[in-house]
C-alpha positions in Angstrom: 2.0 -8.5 8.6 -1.4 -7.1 10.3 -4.2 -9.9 11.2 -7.6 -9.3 11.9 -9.3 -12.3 14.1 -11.5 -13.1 16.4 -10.6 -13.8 20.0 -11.8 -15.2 23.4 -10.7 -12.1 25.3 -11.5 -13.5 28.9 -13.5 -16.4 30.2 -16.7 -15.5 28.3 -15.8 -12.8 26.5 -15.4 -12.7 22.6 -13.9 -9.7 20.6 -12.1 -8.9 17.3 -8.6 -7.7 17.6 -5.9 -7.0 15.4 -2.2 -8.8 15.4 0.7 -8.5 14.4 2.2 -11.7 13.4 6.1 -12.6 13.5 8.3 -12.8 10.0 7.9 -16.5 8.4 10.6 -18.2 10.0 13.1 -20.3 7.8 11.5 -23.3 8.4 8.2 -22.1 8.6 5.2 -21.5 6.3 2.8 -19.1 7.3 -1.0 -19.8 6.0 -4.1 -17.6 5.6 -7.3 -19.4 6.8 -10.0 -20.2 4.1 -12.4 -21.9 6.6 -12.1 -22.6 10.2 -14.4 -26.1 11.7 -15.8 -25.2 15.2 -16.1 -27.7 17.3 -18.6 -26.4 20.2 -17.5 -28.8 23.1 -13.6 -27.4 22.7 -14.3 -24.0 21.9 -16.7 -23.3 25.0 -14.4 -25.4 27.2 -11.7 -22.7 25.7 -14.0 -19.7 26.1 -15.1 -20.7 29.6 -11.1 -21.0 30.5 -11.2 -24.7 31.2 -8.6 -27.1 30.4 -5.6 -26.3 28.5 -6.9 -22.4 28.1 -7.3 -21.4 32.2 -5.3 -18.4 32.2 -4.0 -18.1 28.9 -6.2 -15.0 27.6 -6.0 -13.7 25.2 -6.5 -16.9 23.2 -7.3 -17.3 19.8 -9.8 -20.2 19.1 -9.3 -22.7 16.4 -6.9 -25.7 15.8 -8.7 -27.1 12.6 -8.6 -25.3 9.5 -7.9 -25.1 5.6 -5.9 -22.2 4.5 -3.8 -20.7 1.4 0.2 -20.5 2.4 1.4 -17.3 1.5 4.9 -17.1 3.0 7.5 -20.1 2.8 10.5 -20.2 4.8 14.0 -20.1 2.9 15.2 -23.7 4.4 12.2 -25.8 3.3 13.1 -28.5 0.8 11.7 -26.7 -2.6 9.2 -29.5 -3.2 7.3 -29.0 0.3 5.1 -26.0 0.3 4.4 -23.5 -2.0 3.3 -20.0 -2.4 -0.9 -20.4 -3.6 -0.7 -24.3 -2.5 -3.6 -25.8 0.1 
């Protein structure tokens, strides 16, 4: 499955670019984002490659989101996620 997102390319640099993301695991779900919250103070800390980040470009920002799942792996318990759920 193809992904279109936005990235800090390098310390300071932003950029789209396109991903291919792995299969949904077995005991994964795998979510499209709906809306992303930006927190400035973390995302320019991760732009400017300090912290956690420094030297892990290309990073994709974000760690706060609401999404649609659209993919649920095979071993999840049937009541736990499901395809369309928030």
């Amino acid at each position: 499955m193809q992904t279109h997102t936005i990235i800090f390319a390098a310390p300071n640099e932003i950029a789209f670019a396109d991903f291919e993301l792995p299969a949904c695991g077995p005991n994964e779900i795998v979510a499209e984002t709906i809306f992303s919250f930006v927190s400035p103070g973390t995302e320019l800390r991760g732009l400017r490659g300090e912290g956690e980040s420094r030297g892990r470009f290309p990073l994709i920002p974000g760690y706060s989101w609401v999404g649609r799942v659209i993919a649920v792996g095979s071993r999840l318990p049937d009541s736990s996620w499901a395809v369309g759920d928030h």
